[in-house]
N, C-alpha and C positions, 0 to 999 in steps of 0.2 A: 465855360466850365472853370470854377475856381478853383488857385492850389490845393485846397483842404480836399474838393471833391476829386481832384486828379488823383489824388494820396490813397480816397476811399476806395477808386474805380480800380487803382493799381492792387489793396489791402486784398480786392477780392477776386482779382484775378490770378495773384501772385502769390497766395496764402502764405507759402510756406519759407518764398523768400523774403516773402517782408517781416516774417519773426524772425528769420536769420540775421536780416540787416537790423531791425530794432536790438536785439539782444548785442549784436556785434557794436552797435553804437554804445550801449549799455557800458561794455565792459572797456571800451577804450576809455570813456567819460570817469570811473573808477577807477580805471588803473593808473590814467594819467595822476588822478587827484593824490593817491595812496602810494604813488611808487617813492622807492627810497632813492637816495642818491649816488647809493654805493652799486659799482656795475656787479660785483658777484652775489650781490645779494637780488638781480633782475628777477632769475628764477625764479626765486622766493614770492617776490611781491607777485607773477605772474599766476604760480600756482593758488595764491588766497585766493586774486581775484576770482579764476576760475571755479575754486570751491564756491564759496561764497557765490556766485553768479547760479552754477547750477544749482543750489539750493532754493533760489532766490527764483529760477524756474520752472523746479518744481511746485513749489508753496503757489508763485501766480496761476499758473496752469491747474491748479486744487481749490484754486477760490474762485476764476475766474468762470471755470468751467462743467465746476462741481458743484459747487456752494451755492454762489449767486443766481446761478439762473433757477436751481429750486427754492430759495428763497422770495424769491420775483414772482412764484406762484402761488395762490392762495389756496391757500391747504394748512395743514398743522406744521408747525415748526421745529415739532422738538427731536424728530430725528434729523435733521437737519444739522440742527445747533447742537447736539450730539455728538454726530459727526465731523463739523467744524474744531471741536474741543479735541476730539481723539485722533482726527486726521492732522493739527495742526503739533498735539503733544507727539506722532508718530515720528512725524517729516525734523523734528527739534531732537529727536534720540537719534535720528538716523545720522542728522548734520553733526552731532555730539559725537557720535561713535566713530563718525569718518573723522573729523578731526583729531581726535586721542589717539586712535589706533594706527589711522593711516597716515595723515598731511603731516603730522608732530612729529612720527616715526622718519620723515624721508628730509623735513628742515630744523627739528634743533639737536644738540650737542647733547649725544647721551655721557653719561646717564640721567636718565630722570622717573619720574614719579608717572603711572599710568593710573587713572582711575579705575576701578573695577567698574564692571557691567552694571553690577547691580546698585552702586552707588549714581552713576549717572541716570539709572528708571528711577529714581528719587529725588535729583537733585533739583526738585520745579524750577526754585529761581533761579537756577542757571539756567536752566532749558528755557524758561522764556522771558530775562532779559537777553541774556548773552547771545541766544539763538532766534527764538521766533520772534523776538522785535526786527532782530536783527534783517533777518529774511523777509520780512514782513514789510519793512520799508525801502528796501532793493524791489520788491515787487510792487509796489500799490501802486507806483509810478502804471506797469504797465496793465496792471486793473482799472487807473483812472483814466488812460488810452483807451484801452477797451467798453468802456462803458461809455465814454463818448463818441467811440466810434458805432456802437448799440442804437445809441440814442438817437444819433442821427440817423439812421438806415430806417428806423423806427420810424421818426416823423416824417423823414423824404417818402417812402411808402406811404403813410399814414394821407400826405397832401398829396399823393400821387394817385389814391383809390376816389379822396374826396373831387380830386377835379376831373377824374373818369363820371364821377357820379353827377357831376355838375354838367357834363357834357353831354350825356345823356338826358339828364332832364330834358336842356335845353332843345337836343332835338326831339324831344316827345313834343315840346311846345311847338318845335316848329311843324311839324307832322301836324298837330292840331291847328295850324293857320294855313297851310298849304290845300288841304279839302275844303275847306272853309270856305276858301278864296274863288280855288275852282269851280265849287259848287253854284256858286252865284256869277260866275263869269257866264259859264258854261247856259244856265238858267236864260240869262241877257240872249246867248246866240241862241238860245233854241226859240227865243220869241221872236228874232228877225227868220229865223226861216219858218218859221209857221207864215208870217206874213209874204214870204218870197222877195225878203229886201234886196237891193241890188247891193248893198253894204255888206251884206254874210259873209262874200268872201275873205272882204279886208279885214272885219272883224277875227276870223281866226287869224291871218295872217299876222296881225298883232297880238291874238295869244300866244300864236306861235314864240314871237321874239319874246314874250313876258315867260314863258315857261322853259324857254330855254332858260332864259338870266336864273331863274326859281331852281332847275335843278342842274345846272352845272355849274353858276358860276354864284351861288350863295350859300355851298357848302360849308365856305370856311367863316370861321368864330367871326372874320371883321373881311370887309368889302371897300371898295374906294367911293366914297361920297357921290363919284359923280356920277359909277354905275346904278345909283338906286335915284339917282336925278333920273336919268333917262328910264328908267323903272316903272316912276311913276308917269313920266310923261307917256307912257304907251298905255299904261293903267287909265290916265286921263281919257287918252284919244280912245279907247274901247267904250267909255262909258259915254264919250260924247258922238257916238257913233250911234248909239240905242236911240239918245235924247235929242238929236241934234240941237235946234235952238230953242227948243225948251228945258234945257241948263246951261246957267252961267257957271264957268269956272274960270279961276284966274289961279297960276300958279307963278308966284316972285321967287327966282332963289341964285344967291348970292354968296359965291366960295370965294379967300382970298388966296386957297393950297387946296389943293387933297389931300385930306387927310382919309382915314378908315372907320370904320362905322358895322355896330351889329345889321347886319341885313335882314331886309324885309318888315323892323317895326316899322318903319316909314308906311309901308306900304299897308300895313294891320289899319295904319291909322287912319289913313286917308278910303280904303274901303269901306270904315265903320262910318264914313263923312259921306261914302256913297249913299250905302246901305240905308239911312237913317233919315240924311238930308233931300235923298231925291227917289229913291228905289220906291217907296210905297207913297208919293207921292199922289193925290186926288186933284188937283185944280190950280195951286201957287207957285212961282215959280222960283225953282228953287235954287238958291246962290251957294256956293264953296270957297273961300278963300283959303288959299293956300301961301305962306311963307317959309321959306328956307335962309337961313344964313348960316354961313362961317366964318367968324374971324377970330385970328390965332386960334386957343384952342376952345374956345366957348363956339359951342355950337346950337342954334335955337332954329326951332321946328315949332309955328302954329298953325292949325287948321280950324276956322271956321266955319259950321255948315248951319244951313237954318233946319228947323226942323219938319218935318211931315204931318200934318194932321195926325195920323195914327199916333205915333211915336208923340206927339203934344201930349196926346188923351191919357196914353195909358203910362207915360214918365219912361218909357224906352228909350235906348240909344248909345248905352254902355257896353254891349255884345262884343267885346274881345279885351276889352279893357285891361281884366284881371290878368288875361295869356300876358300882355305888352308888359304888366307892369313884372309879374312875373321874370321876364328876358330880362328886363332892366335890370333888379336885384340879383339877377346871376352875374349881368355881363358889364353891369358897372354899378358895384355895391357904395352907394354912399357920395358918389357921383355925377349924381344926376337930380335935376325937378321935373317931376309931371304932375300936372295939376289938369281939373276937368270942370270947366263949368257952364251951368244951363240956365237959359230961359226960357220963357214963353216963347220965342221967339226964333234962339239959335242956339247952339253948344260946342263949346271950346276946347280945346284938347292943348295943350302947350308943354314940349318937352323942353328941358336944357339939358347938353350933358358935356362935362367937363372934358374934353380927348386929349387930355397933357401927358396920360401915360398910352395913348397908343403912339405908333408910328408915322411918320407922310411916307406917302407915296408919289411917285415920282408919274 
């Protein structure tokens, strides 16, 4: 937490002593500047200050908390600026009439000249040079405090709703890749026990470990690289448990640290290399290449899978693409390459994404 936000955390917990202490700092900062040098005339300069000061808190506390915040709404303004006019000529009589009658009665040498009443409800340009400037610039000080400290409670709020809203999304996406996933794991075992494989068991045994990782340990925003390595490697051994040697897979991958990683695109990706490249496969056999690297903070991820008959015919094979690309733009805007490309043949999926601003992990 930075000084400024310790200041804000304190502003709002302490309301009433932090105007104490602003105003008290106020009037030292003035009195030192305006005091005279003569010790019996201390008084004197103490009691200006003070008029002057409360004047100076009523006027900000009339603009700060009257004025401006209905001005700041959209609506008519003219009782408003109305008000502004007669609130600020009231507060300028009243500072007038304390002055003449009371502060001049108690520090200068009578005798002297008092203004009448009715002379000072007339006298504009005294009342607002002499006065409401006057007060007006002992307060703006702590109107331009206040609006800064507005602004910001405003926008820290403001990024605080939109990255509730960004986190949400994100797990509605993840929500939509989690059944997904299940759904065609799930599909895989239920066609080894129609057959009575003697594999069934291990098969769940290794969902088991994938769906623990899925819902305990990739709930948060970023994951350490080498939990969604062993991720996919149980994700591998499920699917080569269905195929046994009729799919090749080879999976390379190569960290030079741990670092953190959004969890589970890995895994989007390499499903859709299942799902495409061998799932509705008729007669060829079908190959997956898989690499991973990390060095420093460039991290690259490609998977090649050949494609299926079906998925040739009909130009299939993009089924989660938009979810993946989606996460990306939430969880690393600007960040990152993903590119997709097909042939007759096979189709390529290749992320990069920059991790200079997440963390290592130990």
């Amino acid at each position: 937490m930075t000084p400024f936000e310790k200041i804000i955390k304190f502003s709002k917990e302490h309301r009433i002593s932090t105007h104490i202490i602003f105003w008290t700092f106020i009037f030292i900062m003035f009195f030192s500047k305006n005091t005279s040098s003569e010790p019996e005339e201390l008084w004197v300069d103490i009691a200006y200050t003070l008029y002057y000061e409360l004047f100076s808190i009523i006027g900000a506390y009339f603009m700060s908390y009257r004025i401006l915040p209905r001005l700041m709404i959209t609506q008519k303004h003219n009782w408003v600026w109305a008000e502004l006019v007669l609130g600020s000529y009231a507060i300028s009589v009243i500072a007038r009439i304390a002055m003449v009658y009371g502060l001049e009665t108690l520090t200068r040498k009578r005798p002297f000249n008092q203004e009448p009443i009715a002379e000072i409800l007339t006298d504009l340009p005294t009342l607002f040079g002499a006065y409401f400037l006057h007060i007006l610039s002992l307060s703006i000080f702590f109107i331009f405090i206040k609006l800064i400290k507005d602004q910001y409670v405003v926008q820290k709020r403001s990024l605080l709703l939109e990255k509730q809203k960004a986190e949400t999304e994100l797990k509605i996406l993840k929500a939509q890749l989690n059944p997904h996933f299940l759904f065609n794991t799930l599909n895989n075992i239920y066609s080894l026990s129609i057959t009575n494989s003697p594999i069934t068991s291990k098969s769940i045994a290794v969902l088991s470990e994938i769906l623990d990782c899925i819902l305990y340990r990739c709930s948060a925003t970023y994951v350490p690289i080498s939990q969604e390595i062993s991720l996919l490697e149980n994700y591998i051994t499920l699917e080569k448990l269905r195929y046994d040697e009729h799919l090749s897979v080879v999976f390379n991958h190569s960290i030079d640290h741990n670092k953190s990683i959004a969890p589970l695109i890995l895994l989007s990706l390499v499903e859709n290399a299942f799902k495409h490249g061998a799932g509705e496969d008729t007669g060829s056999s079908p190959n997956i290449q898989i690499d991973l690297k990390l060095q420093g903070n460039r991290f690259e991820f490609k998977i090649v899978n050949s494609i299926n008959k079906i998925d040739s015919e009909s130009g299939n094979g993009k089924i989660g693409l938009n979810n993946i690309i989606q996460q990306l733009d939430k969880i690393y805007p600007e960040h990152y390459t993903f590119d997709v490309t097909k042939t007759e043949k096979d189709f390529t999926a290749y992320l990069q994404i920059n991790l200079a601003t997440e963390y290592n992990l130990a």
